[in-house]
N, C-alpha and C positions, 0 to 999 in steps of 0.2 A: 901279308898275303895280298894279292893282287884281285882286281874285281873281275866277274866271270865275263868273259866277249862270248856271245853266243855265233861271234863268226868262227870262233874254236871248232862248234858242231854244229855248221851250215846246212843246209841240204843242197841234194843233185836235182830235185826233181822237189820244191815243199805241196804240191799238188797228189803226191805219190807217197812222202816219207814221212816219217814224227820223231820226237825225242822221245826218249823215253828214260827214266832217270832208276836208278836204283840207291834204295835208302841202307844204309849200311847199317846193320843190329847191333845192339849195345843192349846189357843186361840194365844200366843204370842209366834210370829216368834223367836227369840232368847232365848228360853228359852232352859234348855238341851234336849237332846234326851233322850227319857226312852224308853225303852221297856223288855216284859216279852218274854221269851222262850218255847217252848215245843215241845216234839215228838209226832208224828201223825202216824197210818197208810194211808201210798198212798194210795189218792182214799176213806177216811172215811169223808160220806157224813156231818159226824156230826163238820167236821175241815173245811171247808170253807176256801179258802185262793187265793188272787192274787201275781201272781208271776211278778217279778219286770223284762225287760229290761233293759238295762243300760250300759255304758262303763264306768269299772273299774276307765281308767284315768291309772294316777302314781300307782306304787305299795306302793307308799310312806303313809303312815298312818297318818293323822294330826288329830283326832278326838276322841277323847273316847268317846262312848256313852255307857250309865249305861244302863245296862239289869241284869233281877231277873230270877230266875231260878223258878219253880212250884217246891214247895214239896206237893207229895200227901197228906199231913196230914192237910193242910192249904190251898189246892183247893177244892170246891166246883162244884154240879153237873154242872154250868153255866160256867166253866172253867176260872173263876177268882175266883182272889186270895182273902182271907180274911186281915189279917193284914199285913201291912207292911212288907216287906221283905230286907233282906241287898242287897244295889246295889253292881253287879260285875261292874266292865270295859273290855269292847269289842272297842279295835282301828280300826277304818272305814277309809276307802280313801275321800277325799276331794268331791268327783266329788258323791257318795253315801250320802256324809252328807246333803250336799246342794239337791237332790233328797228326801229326808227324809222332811226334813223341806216344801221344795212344798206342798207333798203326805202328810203330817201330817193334822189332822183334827180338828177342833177347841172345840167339843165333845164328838166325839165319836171314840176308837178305829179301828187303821188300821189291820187286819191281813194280812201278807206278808208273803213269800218266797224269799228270795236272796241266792244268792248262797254263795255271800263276806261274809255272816252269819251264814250261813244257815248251811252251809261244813264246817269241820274244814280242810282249806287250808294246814294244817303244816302234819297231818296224811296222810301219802299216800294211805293204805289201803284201810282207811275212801273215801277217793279224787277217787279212781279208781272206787269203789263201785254207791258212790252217781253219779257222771256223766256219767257214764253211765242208771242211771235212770232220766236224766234229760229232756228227750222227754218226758216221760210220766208224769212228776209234771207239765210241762207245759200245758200237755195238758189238766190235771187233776183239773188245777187252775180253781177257779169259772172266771178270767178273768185277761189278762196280761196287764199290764201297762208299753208301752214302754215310756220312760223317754229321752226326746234328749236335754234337757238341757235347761236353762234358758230364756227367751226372751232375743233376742236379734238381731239384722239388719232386722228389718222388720219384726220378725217372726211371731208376732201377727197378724197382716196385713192376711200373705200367710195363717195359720191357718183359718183365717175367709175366705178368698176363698172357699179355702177347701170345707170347710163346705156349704158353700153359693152355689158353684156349685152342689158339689155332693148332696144338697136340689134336687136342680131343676133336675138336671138327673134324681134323684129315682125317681120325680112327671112324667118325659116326658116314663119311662119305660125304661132305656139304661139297664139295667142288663138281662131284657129279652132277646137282641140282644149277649150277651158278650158266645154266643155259638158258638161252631163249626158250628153248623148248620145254623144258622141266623147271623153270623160273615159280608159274605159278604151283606146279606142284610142294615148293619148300615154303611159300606166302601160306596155300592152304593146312598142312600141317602145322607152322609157326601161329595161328591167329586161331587154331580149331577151340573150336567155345569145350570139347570135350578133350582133355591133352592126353588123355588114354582110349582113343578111337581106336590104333592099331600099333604094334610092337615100333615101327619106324617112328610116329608120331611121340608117341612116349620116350625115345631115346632122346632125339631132337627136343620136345620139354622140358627134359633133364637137363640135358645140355645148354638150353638157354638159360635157367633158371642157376645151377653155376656159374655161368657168364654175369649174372648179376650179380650173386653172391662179391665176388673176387670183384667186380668192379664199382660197386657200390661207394665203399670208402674211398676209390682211386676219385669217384665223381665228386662225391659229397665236398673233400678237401681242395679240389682244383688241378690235382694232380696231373689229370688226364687231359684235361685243359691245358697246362702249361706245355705237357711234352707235344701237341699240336701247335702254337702259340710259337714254338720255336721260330729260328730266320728262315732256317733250310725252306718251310713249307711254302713261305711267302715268296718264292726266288721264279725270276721266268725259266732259267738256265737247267732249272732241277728236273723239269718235267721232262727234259729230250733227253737226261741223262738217267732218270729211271726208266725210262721206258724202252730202252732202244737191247738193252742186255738181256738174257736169260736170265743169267742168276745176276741177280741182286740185294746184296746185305743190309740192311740198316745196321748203323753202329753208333751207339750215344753211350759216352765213357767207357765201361770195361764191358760193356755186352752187348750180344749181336743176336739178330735174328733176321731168315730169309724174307721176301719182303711178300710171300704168298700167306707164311703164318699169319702175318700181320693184317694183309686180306680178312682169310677168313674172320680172325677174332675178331674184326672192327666190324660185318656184316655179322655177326651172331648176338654181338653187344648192341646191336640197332633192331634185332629182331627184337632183344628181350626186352629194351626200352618202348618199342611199340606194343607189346603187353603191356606193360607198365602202364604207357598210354589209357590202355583199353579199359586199365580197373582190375586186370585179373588178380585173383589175390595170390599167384604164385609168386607173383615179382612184388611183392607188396614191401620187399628189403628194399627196394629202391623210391619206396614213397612212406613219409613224407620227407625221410633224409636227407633225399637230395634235390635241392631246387626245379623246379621249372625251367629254370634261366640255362640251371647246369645240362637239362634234359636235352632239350634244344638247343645249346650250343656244340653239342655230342653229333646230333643227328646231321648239325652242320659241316662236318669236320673235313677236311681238308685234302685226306688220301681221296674220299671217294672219284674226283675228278683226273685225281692220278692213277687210279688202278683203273678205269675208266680208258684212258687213252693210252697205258700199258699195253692193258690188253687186248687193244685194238690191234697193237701197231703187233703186239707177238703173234697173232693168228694171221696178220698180213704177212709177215716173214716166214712164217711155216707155211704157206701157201694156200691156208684153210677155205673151203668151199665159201663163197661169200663174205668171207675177208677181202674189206676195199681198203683198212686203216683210213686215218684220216685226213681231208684235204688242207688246207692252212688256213682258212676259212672259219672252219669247225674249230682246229686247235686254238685260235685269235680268242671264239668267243668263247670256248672254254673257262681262258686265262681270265679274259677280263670282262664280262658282262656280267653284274651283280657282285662281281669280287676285286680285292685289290691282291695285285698281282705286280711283283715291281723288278723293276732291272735299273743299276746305275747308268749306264747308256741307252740312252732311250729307244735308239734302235734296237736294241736287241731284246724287245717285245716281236721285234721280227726274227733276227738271226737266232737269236736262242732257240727255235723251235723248226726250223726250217729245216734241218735235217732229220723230224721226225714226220714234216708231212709229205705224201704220199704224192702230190702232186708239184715237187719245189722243183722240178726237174724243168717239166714241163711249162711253169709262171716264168724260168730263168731266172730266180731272184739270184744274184752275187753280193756278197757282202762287200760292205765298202765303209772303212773309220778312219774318211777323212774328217778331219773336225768341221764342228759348225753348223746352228740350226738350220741355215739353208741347205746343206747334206741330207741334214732329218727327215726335211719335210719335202725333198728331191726323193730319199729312201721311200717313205709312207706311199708317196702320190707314186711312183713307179707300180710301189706294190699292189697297192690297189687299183691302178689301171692292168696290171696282168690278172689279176682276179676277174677282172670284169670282160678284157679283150680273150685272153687264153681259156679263162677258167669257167667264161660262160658264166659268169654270177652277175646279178644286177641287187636282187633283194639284200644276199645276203653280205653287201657291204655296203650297200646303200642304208640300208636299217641302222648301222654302226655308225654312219658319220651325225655324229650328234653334236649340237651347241651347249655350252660353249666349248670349243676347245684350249686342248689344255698349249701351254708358251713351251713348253721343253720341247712341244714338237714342233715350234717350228711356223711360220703362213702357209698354213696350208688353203686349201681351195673347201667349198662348203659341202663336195662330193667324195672327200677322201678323209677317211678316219682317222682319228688320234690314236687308236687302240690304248685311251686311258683307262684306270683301275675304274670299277666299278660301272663300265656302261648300264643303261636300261637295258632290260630286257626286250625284245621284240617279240609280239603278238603272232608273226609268220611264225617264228621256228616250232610253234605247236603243232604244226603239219610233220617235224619230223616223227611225231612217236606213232603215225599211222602210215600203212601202205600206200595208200593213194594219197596224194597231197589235197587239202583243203578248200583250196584257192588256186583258180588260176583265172586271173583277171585278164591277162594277156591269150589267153585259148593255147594252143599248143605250140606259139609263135617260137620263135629264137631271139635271141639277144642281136641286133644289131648296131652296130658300133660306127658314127661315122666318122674321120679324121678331121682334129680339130681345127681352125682358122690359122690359116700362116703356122701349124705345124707345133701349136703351142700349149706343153707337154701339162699344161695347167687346165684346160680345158675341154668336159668330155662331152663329147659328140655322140648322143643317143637319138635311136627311134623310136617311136610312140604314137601316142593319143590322147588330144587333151578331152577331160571327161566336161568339168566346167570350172567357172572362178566361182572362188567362196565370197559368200555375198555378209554372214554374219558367223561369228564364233561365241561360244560361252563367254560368262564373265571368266571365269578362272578354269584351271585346267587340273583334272583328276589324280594328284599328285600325291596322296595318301589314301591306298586301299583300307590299311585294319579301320576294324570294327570302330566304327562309332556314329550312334545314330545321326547325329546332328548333322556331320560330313556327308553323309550316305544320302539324308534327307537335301543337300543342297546338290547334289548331281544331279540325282535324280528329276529335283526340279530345275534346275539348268535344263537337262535335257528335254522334259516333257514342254518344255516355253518353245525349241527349237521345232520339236516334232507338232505343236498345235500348228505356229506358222505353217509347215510345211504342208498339212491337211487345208490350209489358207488357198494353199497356189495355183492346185489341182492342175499341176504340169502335168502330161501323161508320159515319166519315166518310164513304164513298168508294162509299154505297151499299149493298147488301144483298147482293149476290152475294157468298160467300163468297173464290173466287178472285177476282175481281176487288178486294174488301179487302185479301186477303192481297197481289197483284203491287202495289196504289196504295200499300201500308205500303212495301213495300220500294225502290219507286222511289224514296218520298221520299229516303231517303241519298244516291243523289247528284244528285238533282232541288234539294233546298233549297240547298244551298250555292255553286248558280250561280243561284238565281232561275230553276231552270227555264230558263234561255235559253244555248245555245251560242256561245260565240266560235270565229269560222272566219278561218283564215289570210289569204281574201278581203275581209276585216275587215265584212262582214255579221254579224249576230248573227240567230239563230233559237230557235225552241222544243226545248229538248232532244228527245231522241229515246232509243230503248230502245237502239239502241248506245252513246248517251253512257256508259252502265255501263261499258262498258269501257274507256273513257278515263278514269273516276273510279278504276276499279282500279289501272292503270296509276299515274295519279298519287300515288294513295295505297303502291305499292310504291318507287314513287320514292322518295317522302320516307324511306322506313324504308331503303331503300339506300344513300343517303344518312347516315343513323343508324350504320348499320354499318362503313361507309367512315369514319367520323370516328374510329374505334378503330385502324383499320390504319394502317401505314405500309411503307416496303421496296416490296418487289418485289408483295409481296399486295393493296398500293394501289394499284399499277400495275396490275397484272391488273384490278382489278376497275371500273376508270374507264376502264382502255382498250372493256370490256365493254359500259359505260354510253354511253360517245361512240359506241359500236355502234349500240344502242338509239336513242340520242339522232336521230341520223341515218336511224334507218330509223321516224322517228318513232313511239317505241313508250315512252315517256315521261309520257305525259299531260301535257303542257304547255299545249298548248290546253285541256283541262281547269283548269286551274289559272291560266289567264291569265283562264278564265269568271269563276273564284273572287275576281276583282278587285271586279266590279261591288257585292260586300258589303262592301265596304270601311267600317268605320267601323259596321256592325250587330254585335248579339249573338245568338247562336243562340236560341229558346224554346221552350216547349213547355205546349199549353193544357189546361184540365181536361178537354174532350172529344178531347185527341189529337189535335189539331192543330199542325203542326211550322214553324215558318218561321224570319224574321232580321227583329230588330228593330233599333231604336234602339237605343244603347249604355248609354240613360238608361233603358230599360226595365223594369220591376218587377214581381215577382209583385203580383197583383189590377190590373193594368192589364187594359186591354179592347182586342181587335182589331176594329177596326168598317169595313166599307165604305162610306161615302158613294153617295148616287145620283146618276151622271154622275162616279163616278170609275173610274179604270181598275187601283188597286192600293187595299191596305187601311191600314189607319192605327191608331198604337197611342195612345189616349186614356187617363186616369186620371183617376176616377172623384172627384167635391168631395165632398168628405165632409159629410152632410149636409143634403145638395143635390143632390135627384134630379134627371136629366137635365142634371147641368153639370157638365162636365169642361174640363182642360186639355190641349192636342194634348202627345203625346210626339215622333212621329216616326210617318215612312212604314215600313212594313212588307212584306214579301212572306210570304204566309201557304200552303203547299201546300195544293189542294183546294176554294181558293176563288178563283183567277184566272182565271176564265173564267164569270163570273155563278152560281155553284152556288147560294151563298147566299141569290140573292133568292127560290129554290124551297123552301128551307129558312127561311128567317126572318122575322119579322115587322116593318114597318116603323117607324121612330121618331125621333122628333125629338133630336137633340144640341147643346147651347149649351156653343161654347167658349167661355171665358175667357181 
């Protein structure tokens, strides 16, 4: 047999058409793989096809399976073939073959879409073309079949959960509640201190308290662990390919379930865990059985980001009132802020997902796999300068270019992202979970963009405001939030060294009015080391407030009781922790203060030549510059090219007290900055 030419089943138009392969049924597991070929137009109701999920695996090829090419002279109206035809060979990866064999049928033909087939991988034209139509084959598929691989530690088990919970959910009604609007109505019946308040809240009880039952041993042994744990979850590629279809399957070994069951069971199984949580003794099957470690790593799991941007992107295509889906911004930091999220081509933390955001039209991104990290980091910097020229974003990519960056991408410039696994978090995006944004350091300015020097695509020409240079930074920089006093007590005094100086300088930031200087100096203490915003047990976040002071005191007495308690021991230890779980309880602790103190995670406290106090990047230096952008809503700390007036390179996002709420633009003159 002869190897397959994909010039056999070229296209007329590969912007307009796909292959699409058909796997031919065999009753017996081992027998070869056959399948026939052919081109389709996208979206020709009369081609019917499910598009395959799946991780590649190796790129190592172990498998030939024979596929027949259609010649129109010997296909028929029914789109099968009359006589026999000569088999070609097409080599599959290992991890695709054993997928095939599941997916094969014992009668009746499968039609598919893969892409490992589907694309000719070696053509790059071909390859820029097709994926970037690869949102719309997915979405186009009569239905997706994501593939996580064969049974195995349990998986049959947690798949039957699955199923078995998200039964009884859809019977009790939970999808009705999974709104905006009825959201906290399913929180208040799930957490009621009485679980027989009313008929509704007592089924819902029920129902969780089953959910724990059945998942209890899945947790305890790691069961449910491992079937999360899997590659599928970790893949960039998978997220545009569940989200973009209606229906879609999950499939691991011999069984399947729609991917809504699996929704609901995994939000019922988090409801019963946060009783757990709570103490209640309904769920008391889930304690002490099963770890902590297991508890929390449950609550961490890995769909919730994918049903997440599912079900964004299905109310954007049914056209639903306030459905915007999501921009490529959003989906970037989904993937990869605080998690690792990976793709073999490094580019395709971009192209993987670009046909699920809403705005890829609009940025013009094209895909392009010429080789070569200068491509990469030609790919990245492209894309982040349409974010910023097109998309009107400044924060939110400027927050994401962080140091160090990683070599698979490539030199890139100090203002254009790596989109590596696990970025920090940024302290802005807590503006998203509220109406009104938080911050707007810039006033209700626009982003202005200017063209860079000689034209050079490395180079971004922004407008702004410089607020002042940093004159002195922390020793170290706040790089571990959890608890521990010791840690907690050296911030803290880092910062209050910073904030004495500053009561030193008596700049009048804050205005002329004498009192009004003196209460703005003092707020800052414990305004700076939450970014000004409160965390609340309702898990909204707001603008501090003048009572926040006393939740900073609070916390800061903690810490140093704390300190004292670690000298005692006997009976004087006892006393004085029995005293604390007093406090603790009558919330008088400052914990929510200190929970604020999270969102600086990974900043350094500083403090500028005119007195100005905030939290920078970790990488920050004296003679850096705090500067605002126009059309940004926080400040940013730049450093200065020596030499080279007006070009700096970005350090890091910043929160600067006295300038998040447009002051600056009254105070400063406006001016052009090229980063590098």
């Amino acid at each position: 047999m002869q190897a397959f030419d994909y010039c056999s089943v070229g296209f007329n138009d590969a912007s307009k058409e796909i292959r699409i392969l058909q796997l031919s049924p065999s009753p017996t597991w081992s027998s070869p793989l056959e399948c026939r070929i052919f081109t389709a137009a996208l979206g020709d109701p009369a081609r019917p096809f499910k598009a395959l999920s799946y991780v590649w695996g190796s790129d190592t090829t172990t498998y030939n399976m024979r596929i027949t090419v259609d010649d129109p002279q010997t296909t028929n109206a029914n789109n099968t073939t009359g006589d026999p035809q000569i088999y070609h060979l097409i080599p599959i990866t290992t991890s695709l073959e054993t997928a095939l064999r599941y997916l094969r049928r014992p009668t009746d033909p499968t039609t598919l879409w893969i892409d490992q087939i589907c694309i000719n991988q070696s053509d790059i034209p071909e390859k820029n073309t097709q994926v970037a139509l690869m949102g719309k084959i997915y979405a186009a598929a009569s239905q997706v079949l994501v593939w996580l691989g064969p049974a195995a530690a349990g998986s049959d088990l947690v798949m039957d959960a699955w199923n078995h919970i998200g039964r009884e959910a859809h019977s009790w009604g939970l999808e009705s509640y999974c709104t905006q609007e009825r959201n906290h109505l399913l929180l208040a019946m799930a957490y009621n201190s009485n679980p027989d308040a009313n008929e509704e809240t007592r089924k819902l009880r029920s129902l969780l308290v089953r959910a724990a039952e059945i998942c209890a041993p899945l947790l305890r042994t790691g069961m449910m662990q491992a079937w999360f744990e899997r590659e599928w979850f970790k893949r960039v590629w998978i997220v545009q390919e569940f989200s973009m279809c209606r229906d879609t399957v999950i499939v691991c070994g011999e069984k399947n379930i729609g991917v809504e069951p699996v929704k609901t069971a995994v939000l019922v199984l988090q409801l019963a865990l946060g009783n757990a949580g709570f103490g209640s003794k309904e769920f008391a099957v889930l304690r002490p059985g099963v770890p902590v470690a297991r508890l929390n790593e449950f609550m961490e799991e890995p769909t919730r980001r994918l049903f997440s941007v599912r079900a964004r992107r299905q109310r954007f295509e049914k056209g639903e009132r306030g459905a915007e889906g999501d921009k490529l911004h959003v989906i970037l930091r989904k993937l990869f802020v605080g998690r690792e999220t990976r793709a073999t081509e490094y580019r395709d933390r971009i192209y993987g997902v670009l046909g699920l955001a809403v705005d890829a039209e609009e940025l013009g991104i094209v895909p392009d796999y010429t080789p070569g990290l200068e491509t990469t980091a030609r790919i990245l910097t492209g894309v982040a300068r349409a974010m910023v020229e097109k998309g009107g974003q400044v924060d939110n990519i400027l927050c994401y270019s962080q140091a160090p960056k990683t070599r698979e991408a490539g030199p890139l410039p100090s203002w254009v992202p790596d989109w590596r696994g696990n970025l920090r978090k940024s302290y802005h995006t807590i503006t998203e979970a509220v109406d009104t944004p938080l911050y707007a350091a810039s006033g209700d300015s626009r982003v202005e963009v200017v063209p860079p020097p000689e034209n050079n695509d490395k180079i971004l020409g922004l407008r702004g405001y410089v607020v002042d240079t940093i004159e002195r930074v922390a020793e170290g920089a706040w790089d571990d939030m959890n608890w521990d006093y010791v840690r907690y007590l050296r911030y803290l005094t880092q910062f209050d060294e910073l904030y004495q100086l500053s009561l030193e300088k008596g700049v009048a930031i804050h205005g002329q009015d004498h009192n009004t200087i003196q209460r703005r100096k003092e707020e800052a203490r414990w305004r700076v080391p939450i970014g000004d915003v409160y965390w609340s047990e309702s898990g909204v976040s707001h603008r501090a407030t003048p009572e926040i002071a006393i939740e900073h005191t609070r916390c800061v007495e903690n810490v140093y009781v704390f300190q004292v308690m670690d000298r005692l021991d006997g009976v004087e230890f006892d006393e004085r922790m029995a005293a604390w779980q007093k406090r603790f309880q009558d919330g008088l602790v400052g914990s929510n203060y200190r929970q604020s103190m999270t969102i600086m995670e990974g900043k350094r406290p500083f403090l500028t030549r005119e007195d100005y106090l905030g939290m920078g990047p970790a990488e920050a230096e004296k003679g850096d510059v705090v500067v605002v952008f126009c059309g940004g809503r926080i400040p940013f700390v730049l450093r200065p090219k020596k030499r080279e007036q007006s070009m700096f390179t970005l350090v890091g996002e910043a929160y600067c007290d006295g300038v998040m709420d447009g002051e600056i633009i009254e105070k400063g003159d406006k001016q052009t900055f090229f980063l590098e």
